[in-house]
N, CA, C and O atoms as a GROMACS GRO file, in nm:
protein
  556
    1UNK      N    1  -0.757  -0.554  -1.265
    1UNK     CA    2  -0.882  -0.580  -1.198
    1UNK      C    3  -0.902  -0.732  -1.197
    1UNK      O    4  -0.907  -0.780  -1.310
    2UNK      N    5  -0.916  -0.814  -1.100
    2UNK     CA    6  -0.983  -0.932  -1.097
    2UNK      C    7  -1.084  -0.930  -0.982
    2UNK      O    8  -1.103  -0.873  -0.875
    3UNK      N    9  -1.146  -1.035  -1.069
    3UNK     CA   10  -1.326  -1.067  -1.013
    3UNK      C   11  -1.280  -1.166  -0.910
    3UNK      O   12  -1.184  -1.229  -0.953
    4UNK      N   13  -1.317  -1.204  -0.785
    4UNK     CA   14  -1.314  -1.289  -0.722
    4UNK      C   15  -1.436  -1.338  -0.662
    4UNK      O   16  -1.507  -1.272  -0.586
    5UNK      N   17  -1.458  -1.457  -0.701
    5UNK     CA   18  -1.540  -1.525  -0.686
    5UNK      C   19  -1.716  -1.469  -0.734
    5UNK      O   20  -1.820  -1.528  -0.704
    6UNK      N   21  -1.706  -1.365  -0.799
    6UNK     CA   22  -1.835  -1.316  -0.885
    6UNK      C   23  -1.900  -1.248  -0.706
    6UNK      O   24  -2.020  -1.255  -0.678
    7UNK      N   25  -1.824  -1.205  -0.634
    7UNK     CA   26  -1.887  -1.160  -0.490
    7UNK      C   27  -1.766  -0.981  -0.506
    7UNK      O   28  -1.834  -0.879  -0.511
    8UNK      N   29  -1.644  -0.965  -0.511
    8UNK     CA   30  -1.609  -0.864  -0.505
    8UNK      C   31  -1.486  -0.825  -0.613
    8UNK      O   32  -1.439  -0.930  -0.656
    9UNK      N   33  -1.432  -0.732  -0.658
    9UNK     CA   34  -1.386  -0.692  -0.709
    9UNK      C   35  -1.210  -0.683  -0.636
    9UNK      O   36  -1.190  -0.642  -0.521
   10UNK      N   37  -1.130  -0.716  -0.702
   10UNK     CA   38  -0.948  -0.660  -0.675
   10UNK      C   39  -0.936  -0.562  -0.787
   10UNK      O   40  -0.982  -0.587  -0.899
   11UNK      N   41  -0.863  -0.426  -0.753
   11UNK     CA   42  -0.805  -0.383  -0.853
   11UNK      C   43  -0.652  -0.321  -0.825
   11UNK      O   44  -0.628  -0.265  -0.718
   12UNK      N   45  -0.569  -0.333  -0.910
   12UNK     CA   46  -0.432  -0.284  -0.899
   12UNK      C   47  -0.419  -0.150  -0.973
   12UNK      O   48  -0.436  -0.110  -1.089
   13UNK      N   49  -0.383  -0.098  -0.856
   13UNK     CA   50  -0.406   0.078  -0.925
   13UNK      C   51  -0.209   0.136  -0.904
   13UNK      O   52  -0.170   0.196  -0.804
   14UNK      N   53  -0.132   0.104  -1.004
   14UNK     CA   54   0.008   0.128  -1.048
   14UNK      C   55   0.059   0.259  -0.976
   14UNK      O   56  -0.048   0.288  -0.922
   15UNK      N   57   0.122   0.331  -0.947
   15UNK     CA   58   0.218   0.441  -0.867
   15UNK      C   59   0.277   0.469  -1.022
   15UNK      O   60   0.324   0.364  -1.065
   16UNK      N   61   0.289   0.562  -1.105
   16UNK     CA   62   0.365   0.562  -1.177
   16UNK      C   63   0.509   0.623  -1.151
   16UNK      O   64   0.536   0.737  -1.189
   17UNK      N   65   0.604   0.543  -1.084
   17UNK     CA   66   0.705   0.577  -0.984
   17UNK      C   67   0.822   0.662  -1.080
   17UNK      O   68   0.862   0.776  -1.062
   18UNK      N   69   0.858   0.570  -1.179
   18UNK     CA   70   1.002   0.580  -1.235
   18UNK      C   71   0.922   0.570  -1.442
   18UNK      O   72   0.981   0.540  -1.546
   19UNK      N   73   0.779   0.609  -1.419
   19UNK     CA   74   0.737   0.621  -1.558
   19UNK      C   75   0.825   0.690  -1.624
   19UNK      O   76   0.900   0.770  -1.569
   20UNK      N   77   0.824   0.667  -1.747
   20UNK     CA   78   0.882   0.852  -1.859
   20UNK      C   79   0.718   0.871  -1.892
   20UNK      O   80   0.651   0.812  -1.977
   21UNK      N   81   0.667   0.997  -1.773
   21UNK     CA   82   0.547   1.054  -1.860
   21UNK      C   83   0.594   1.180  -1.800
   21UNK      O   84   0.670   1.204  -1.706
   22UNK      N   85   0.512   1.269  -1.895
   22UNK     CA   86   0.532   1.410  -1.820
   22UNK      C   87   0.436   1.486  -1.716
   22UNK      O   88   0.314   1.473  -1.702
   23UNK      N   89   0.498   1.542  -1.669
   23UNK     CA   90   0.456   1.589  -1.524
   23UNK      C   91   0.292   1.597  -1.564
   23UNK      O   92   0.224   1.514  -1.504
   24UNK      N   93   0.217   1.689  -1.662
   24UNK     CA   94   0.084   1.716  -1.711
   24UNK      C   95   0.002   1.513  -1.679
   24UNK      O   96  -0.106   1.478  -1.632
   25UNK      N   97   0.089   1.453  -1.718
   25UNK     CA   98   0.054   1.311  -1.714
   25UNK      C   99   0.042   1.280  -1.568
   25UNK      O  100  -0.062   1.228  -1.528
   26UNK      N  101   0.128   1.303  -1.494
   26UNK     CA  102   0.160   1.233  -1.374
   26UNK      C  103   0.032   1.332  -1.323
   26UNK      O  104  -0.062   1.258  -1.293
   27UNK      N  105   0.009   1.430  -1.311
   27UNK     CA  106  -0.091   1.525  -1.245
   27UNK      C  107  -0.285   1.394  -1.266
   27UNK      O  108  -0.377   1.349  -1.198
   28UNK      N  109  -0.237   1.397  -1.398
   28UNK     CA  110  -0.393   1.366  -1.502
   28UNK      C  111  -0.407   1.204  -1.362
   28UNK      O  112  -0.521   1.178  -1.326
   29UNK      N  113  -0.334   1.149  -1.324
   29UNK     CA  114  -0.302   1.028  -1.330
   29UNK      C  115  -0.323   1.020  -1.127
   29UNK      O  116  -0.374   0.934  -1.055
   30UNK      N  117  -0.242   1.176  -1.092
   30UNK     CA  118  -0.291   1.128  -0.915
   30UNK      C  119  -0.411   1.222  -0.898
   30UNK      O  120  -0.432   1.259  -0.783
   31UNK      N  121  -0.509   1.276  -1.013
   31UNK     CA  122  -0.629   1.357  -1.018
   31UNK      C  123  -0.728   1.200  -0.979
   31UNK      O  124  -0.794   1.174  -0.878
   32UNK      N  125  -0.704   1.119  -1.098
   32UNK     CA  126  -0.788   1.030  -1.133
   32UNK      C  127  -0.788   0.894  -1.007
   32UNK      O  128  -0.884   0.825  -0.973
   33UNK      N  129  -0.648   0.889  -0.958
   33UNK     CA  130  -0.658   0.821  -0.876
   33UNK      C  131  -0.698   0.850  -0.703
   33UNK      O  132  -0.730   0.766  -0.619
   34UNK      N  133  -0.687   0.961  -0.692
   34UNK     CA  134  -0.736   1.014  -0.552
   34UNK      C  135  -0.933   1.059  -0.596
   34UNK      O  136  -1.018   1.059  -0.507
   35UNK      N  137  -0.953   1.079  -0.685
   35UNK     CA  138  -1.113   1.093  -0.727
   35UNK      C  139  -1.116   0.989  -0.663
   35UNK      O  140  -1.144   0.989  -0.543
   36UNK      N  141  -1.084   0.859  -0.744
   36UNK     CA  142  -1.138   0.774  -0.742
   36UNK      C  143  -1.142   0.664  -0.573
   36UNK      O  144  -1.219   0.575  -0.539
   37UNK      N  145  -1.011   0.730  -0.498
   37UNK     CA  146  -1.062   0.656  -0.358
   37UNK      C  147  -1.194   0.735  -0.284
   37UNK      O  148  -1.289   0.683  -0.225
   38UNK      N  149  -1.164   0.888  -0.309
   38UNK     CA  150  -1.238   0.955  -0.242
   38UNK      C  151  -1.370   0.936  -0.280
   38UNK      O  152  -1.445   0.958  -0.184
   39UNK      N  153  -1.443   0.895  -0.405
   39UNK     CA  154  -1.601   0.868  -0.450
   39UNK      C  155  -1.624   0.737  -0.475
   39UNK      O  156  -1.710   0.702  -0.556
   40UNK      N  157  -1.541   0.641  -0.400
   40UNK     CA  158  -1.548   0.505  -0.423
   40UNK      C  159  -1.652   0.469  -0.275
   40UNK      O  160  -1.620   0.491  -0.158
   41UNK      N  161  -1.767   0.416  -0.322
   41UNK     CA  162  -1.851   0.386  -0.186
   41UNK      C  163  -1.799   0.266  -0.143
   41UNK      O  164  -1.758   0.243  -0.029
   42UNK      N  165  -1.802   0.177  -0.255
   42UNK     CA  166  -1.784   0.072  -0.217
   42UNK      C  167  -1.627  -0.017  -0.183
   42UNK      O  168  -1.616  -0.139  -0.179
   43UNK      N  169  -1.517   0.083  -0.160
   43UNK     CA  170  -1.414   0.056  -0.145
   43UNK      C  171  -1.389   0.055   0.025
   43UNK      O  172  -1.418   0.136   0.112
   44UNK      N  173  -1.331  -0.059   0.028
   44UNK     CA  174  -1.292  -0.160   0.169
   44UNK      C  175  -1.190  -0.122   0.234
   44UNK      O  176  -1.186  -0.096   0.354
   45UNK      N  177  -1.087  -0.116   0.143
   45UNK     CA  178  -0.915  -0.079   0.167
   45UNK      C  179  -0.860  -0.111   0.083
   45UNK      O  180  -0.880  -0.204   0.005
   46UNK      N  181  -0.716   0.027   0.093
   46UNK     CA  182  -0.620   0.044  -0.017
   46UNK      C  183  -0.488  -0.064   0.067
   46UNK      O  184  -0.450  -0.060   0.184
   47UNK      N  185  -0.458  -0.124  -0.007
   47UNK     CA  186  -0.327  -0.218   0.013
   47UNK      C  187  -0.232  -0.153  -0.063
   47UNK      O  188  -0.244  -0.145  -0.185
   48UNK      N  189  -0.100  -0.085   0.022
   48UNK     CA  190  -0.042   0.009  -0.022
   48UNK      C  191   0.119  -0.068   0.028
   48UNK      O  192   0.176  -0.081   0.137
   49UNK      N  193   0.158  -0.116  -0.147
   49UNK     CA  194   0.288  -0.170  -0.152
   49UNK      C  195   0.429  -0.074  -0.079
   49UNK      O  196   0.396   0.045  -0.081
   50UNK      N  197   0.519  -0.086  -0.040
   50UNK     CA  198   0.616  -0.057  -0.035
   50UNK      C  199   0.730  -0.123  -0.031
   50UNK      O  200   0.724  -0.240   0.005
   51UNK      N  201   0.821  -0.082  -0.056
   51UNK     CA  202   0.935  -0.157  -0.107
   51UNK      C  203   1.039  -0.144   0.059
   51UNK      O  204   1.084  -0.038   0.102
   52UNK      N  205   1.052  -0.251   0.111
   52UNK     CA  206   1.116  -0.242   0.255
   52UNK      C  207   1.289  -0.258   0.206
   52UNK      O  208   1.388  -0.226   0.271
   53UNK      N  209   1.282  -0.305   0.101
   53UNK     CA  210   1.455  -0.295   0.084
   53UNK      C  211   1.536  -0.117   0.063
   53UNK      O  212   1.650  -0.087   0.030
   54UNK      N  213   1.430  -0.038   0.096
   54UNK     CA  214   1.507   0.046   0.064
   54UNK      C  215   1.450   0.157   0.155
   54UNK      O  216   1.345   0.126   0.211
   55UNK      N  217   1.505   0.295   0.182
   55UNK     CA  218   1.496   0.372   0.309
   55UNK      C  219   1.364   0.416   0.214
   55UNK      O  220   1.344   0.408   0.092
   56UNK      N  221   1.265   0.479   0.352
   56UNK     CA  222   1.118   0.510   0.333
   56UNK      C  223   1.161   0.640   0.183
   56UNK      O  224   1.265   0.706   0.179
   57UNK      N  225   1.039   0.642   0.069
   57UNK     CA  226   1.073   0.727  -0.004
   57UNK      C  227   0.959   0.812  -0.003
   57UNK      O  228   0.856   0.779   0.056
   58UNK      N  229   0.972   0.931  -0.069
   58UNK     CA  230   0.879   1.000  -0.077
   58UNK      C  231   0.789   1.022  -0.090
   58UNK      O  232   0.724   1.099  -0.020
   59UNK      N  233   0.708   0.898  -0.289
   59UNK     CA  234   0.643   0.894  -0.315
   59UNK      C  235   0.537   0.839  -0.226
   59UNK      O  236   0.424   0.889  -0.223
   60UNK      N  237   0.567   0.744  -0.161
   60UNK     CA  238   0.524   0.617  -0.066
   60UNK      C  239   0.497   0.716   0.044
   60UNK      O  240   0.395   0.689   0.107
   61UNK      N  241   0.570   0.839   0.088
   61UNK     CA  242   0.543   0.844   0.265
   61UNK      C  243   0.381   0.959   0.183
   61UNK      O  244   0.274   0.985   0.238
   62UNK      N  245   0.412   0.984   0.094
   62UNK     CA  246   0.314   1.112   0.063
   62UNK      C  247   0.152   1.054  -0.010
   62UNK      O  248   0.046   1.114  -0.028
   63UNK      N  249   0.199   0.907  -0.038
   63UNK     CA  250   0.059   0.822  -0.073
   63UNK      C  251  -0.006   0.845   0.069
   63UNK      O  252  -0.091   0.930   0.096
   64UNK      N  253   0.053   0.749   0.157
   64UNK     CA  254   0.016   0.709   0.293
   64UNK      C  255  -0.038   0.821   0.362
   64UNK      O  256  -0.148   0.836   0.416
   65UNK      N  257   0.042   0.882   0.353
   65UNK     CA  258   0.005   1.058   0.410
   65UNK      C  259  -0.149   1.065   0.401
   65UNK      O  260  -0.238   1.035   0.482
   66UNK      N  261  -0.150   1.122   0.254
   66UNK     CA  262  -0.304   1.137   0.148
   66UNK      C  263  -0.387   1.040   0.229
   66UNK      O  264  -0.473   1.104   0.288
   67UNK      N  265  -0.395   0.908   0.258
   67UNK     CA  266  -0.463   0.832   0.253
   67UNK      C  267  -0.496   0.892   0.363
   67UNK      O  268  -0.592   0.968   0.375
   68UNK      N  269  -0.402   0.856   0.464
   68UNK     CA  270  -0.441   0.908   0.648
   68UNK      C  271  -0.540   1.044   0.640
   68UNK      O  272  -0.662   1.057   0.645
   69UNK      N  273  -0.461   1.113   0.630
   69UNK     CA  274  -0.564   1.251   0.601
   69UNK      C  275  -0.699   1.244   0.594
   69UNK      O  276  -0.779   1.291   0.674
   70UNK      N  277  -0.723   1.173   0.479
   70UNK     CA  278  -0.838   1.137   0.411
   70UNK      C  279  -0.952   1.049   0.491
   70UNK      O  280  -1.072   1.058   0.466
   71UNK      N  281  -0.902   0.975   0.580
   71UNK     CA  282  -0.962   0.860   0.668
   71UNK      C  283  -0.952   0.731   0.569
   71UNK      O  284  -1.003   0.623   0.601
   72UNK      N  285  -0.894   0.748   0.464
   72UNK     CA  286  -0.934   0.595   0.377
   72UNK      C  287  -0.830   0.475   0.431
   72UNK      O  288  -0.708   0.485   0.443
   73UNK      N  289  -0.923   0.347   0.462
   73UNK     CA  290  -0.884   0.259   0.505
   73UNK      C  291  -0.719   0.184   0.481
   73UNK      O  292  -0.751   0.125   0.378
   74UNK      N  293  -0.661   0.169   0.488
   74UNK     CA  294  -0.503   0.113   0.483
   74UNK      C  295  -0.469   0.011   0.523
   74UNK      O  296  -0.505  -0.025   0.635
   75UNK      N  297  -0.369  -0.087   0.424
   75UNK     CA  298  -0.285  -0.194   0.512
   75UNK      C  299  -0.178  -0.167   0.450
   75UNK      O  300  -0.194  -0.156   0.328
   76UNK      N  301  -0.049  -0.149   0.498
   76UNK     CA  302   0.089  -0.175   0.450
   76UNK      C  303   0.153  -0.297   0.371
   76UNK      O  304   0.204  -0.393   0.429
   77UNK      N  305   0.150  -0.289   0.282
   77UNK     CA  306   0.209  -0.432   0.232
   77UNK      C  307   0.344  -0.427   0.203
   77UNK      O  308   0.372  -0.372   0.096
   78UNK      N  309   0.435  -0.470   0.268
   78UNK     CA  310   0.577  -0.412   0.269
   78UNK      C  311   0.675  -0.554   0.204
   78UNK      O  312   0.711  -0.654   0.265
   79UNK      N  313   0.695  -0.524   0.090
   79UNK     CA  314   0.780  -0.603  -0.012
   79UNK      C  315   0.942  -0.605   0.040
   79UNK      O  316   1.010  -0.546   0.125
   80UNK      N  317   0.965  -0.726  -0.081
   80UNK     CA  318   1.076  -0.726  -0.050
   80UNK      C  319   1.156  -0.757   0.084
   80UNK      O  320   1.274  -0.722   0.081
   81UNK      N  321   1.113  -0.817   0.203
   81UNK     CA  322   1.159  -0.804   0.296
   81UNK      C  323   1.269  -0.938   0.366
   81UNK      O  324   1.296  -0.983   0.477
   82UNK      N  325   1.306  -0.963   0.219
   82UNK     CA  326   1.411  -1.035   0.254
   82UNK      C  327   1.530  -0.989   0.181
   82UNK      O  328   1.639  -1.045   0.176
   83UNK      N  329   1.491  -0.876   0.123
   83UNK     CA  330   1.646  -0.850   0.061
   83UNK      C  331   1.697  -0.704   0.165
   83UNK      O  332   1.624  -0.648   0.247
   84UNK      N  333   1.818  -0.672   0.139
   84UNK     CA  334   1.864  -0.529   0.162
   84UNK      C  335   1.959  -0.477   0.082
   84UNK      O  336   2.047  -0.551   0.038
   85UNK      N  337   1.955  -0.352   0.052
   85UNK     CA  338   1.986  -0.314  -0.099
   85UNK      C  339   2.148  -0.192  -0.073
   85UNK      O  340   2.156  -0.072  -0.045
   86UNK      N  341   2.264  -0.307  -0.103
   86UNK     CA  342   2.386  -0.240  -0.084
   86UNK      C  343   2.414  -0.224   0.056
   86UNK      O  344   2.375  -0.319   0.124
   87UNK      N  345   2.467  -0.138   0.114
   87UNK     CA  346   2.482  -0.140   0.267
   87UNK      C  347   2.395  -0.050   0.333
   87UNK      O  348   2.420   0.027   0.426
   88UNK      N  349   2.282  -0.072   0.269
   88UNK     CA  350   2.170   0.045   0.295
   88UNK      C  351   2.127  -0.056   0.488
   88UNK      O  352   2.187  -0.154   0.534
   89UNK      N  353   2.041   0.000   0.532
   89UNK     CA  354   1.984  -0.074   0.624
   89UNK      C  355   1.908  -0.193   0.610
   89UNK      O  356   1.891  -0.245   0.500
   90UNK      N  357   1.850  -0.251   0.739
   90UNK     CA  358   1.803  -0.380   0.696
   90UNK      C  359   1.594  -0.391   0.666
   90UNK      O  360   1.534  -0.341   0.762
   91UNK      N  361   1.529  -0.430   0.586
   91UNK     CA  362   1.434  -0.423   0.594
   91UNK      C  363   1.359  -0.397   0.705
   91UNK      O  364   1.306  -0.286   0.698
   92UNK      N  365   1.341  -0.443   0.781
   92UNK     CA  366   1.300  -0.416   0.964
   92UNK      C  367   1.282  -0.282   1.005
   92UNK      O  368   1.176  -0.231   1.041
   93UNK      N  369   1.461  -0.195   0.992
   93UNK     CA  370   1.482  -0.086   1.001
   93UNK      C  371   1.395   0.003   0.936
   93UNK      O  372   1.306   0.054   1.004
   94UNK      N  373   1.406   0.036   0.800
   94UNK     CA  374   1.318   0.078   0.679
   94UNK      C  375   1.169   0.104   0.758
   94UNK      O  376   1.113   0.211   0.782
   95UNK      N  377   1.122  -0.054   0.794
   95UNK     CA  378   0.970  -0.050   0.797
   95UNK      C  379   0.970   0.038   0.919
   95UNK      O  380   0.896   0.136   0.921
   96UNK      N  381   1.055   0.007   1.030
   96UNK     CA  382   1.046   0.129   1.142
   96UNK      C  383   1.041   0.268   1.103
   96UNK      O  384   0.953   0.349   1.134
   97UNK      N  385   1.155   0.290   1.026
   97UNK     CA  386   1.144   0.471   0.976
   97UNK      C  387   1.063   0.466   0.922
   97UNK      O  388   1.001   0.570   0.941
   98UNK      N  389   1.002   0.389   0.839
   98UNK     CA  390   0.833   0.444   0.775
   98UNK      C  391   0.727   0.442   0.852
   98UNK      O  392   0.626   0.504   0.818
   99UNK      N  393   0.733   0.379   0.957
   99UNK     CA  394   0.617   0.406   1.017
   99UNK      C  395   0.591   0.515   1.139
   99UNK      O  396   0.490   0.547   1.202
  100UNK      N  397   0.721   0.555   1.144
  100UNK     CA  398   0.797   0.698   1.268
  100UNK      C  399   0.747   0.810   1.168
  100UNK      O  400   0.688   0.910   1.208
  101UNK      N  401   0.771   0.788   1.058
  101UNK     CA  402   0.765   0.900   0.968
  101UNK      C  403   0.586   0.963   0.928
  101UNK      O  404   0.550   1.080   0.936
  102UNK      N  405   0.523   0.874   0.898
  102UNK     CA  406   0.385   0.847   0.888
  102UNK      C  407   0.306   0.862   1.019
  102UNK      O  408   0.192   0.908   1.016
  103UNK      N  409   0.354   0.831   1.112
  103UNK     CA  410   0.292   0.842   1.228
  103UNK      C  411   0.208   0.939   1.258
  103UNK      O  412   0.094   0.905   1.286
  104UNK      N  413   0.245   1.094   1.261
  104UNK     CA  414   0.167   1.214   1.270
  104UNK      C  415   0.007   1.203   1.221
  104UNK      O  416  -0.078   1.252   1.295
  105UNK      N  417  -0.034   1.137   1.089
  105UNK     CA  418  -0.135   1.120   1.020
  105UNK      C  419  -0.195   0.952   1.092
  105UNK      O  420  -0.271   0.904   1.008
  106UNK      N  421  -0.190   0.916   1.140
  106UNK     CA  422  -0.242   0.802   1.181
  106UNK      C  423  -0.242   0.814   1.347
  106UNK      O  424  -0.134   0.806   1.405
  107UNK      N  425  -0.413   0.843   1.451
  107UNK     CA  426  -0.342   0.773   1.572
  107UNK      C  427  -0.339   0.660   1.580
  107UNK      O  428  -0.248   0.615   1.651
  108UNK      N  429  -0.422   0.571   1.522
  108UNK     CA  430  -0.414   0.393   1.548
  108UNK      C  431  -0.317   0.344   1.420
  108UNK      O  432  -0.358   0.380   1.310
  109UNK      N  433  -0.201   0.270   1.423
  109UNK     CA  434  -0.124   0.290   1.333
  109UNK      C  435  -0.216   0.159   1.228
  109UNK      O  436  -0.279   0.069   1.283
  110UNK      N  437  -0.211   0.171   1.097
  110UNK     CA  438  -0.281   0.057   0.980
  110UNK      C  439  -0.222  -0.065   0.989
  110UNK      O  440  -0.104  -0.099   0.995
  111UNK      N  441  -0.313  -0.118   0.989
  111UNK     CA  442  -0.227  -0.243   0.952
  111UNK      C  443  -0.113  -0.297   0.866
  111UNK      O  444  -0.123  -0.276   0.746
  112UNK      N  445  -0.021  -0.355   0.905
  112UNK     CA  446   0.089  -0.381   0.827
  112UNK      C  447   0.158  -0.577   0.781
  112UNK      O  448   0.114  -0.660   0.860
  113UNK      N  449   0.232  -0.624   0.691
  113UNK     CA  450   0.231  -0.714   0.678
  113UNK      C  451   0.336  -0.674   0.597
  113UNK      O  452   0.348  -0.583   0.515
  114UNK      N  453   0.458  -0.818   0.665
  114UNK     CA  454   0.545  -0.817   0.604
  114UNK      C  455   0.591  -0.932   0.517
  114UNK      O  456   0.605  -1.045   0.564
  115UNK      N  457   0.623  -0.896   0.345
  115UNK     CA  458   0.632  -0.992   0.221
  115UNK      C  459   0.764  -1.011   0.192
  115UNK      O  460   0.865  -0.946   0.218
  116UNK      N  461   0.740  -1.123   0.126
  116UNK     CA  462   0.875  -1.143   0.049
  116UNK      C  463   0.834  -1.243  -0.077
  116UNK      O  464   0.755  -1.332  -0.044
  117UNK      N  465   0.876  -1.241  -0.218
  117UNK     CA  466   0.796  -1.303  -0.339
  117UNK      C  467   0.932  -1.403  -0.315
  117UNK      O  468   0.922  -1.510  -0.374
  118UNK      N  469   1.053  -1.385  -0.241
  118UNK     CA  470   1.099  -1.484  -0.273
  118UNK      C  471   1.116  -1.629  -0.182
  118UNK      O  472   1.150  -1.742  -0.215
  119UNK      N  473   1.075  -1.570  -0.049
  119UNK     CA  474   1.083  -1.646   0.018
  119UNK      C  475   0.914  -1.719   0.068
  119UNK      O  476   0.897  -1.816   0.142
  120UNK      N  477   0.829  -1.653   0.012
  120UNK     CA  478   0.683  -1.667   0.058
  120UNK      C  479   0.676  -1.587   0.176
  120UNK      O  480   0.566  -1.601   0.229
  121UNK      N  481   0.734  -1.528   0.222
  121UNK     CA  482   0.747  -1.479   0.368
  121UNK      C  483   0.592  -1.382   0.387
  121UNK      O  484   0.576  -1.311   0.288
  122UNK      N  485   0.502  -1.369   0.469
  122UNK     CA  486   0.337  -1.313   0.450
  122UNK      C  487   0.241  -1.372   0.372
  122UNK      O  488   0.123  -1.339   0.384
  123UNK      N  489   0.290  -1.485   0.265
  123UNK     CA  490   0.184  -1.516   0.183
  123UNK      C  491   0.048  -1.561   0.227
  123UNK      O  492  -0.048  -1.542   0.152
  124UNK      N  493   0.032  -1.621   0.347
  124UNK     CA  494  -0.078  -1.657   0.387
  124UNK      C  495  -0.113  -1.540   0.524
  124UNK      O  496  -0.219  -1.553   0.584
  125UNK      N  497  -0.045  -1.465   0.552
  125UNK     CA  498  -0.110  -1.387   0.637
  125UNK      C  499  -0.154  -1.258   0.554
  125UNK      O  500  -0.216  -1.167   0.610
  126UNK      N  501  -0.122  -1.253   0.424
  126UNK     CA  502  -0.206  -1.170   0.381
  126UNK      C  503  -0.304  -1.193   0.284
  126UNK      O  504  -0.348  -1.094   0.225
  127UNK      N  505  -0.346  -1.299   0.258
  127UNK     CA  506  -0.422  -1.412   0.154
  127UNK      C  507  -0.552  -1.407   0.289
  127UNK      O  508  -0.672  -1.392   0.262
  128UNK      N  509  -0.489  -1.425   0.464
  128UNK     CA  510  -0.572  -1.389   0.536
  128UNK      C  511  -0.670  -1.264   0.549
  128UNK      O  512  -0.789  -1.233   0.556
  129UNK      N  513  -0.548  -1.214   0.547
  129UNK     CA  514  -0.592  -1.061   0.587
  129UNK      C  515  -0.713  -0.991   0.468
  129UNK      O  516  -0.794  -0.906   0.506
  130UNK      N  517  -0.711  -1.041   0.319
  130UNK     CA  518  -0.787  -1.024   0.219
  130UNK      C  519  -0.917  -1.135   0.248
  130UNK      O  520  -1.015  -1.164   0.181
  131UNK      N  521  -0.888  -1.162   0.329
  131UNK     CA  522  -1.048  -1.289   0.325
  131UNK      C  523  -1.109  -1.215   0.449
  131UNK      O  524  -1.230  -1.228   0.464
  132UNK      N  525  -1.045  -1.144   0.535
  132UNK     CA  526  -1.084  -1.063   0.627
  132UNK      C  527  -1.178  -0.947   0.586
  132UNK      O  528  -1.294  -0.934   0.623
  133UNK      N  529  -1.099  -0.853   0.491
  133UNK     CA  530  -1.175  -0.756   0.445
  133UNK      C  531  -1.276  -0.786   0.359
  133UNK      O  532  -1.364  -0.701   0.349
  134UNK      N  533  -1.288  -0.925   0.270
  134UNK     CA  534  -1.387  -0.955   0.207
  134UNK      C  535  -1.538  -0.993   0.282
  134UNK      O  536  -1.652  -0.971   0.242
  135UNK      N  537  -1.485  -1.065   0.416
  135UNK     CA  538  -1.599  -1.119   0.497
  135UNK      C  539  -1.670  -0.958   0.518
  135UNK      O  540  -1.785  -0.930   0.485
  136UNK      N  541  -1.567  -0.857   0.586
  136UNK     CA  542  -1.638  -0.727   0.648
  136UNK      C  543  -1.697  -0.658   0.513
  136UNK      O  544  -1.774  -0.562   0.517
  137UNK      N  545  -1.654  -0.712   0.402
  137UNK     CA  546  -1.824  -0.665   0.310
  137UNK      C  547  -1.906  -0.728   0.302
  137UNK      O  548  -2.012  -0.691   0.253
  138UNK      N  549  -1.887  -0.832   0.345
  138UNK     CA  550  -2.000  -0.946   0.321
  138UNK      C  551  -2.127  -0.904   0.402
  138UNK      O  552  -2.246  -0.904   0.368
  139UNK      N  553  -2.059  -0.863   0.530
  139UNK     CA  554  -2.163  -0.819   0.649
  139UNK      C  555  -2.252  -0.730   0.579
  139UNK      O  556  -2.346  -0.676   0.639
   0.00000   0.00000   0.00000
């Protein structure tokens, strides 16, 4: 959780992807975290990481899914998008099949933005894009 600027709240809410917990855990854990988008008034949008070096996965298409369903607000934040992992496809590709795949649950597709921690690649268009959603609470 960080405070920004004593006006709104960030919080990082973890995927427990590749945890060792047990399933009873993992349940306790997407109970608490889908409560919590669904009775959150004051929530703006979920910024929903994915990893573009690698073909769309499950956990990720079935977050997105949930979310769409739900109507809760979305931006794609798609990592990694300067690497590609073995002779898998190229990031680009990836973000296409994820968003072919997802499609059904979205007619206006969410916003998306593409990162890279190593190259800076999005850093300021999504440093934007967060001053965006902060102004539309401001309103």
């Amino acid at each position: 959780m960080f405070d920004v600027s004593g006006k709104y709240m960030t919080y990082f809410i973890p995927v427990p992807r590749f945890a060792k917990a047990s399933d009873a855990a993992r349940m306790d854990w997407s109970s608490f975290t889908k409560g919590y988008f669904l009775n959150r008034d004051t929530l703006v949008a979920v910024l929903l990481l994915v990893d573009a070096s690698v073909p769309p996965q499950k956990i990720d298409l079935d977050c997105a899914n949930w979310l769409g369903r739900n109507n809760i607000p979305l931006t794609f934040v798609f990592t990694k998008c300067d690497k590609t992992k073995g002779k898998g496809k190229k990031p680009d590709e990836n973000i296409r099949d994820f968003q072919q795949l997802i499609a059904q649950n979205y007619p206006k597709h969410p916003p998306w933005i593409m990162t890279s921690s190593v190259t800076g690649l999005g850093r300021d268009e999504l440093l934007l894009h967060m001053s965006q959603l902060r102004n539309y609470w401001d309103q």
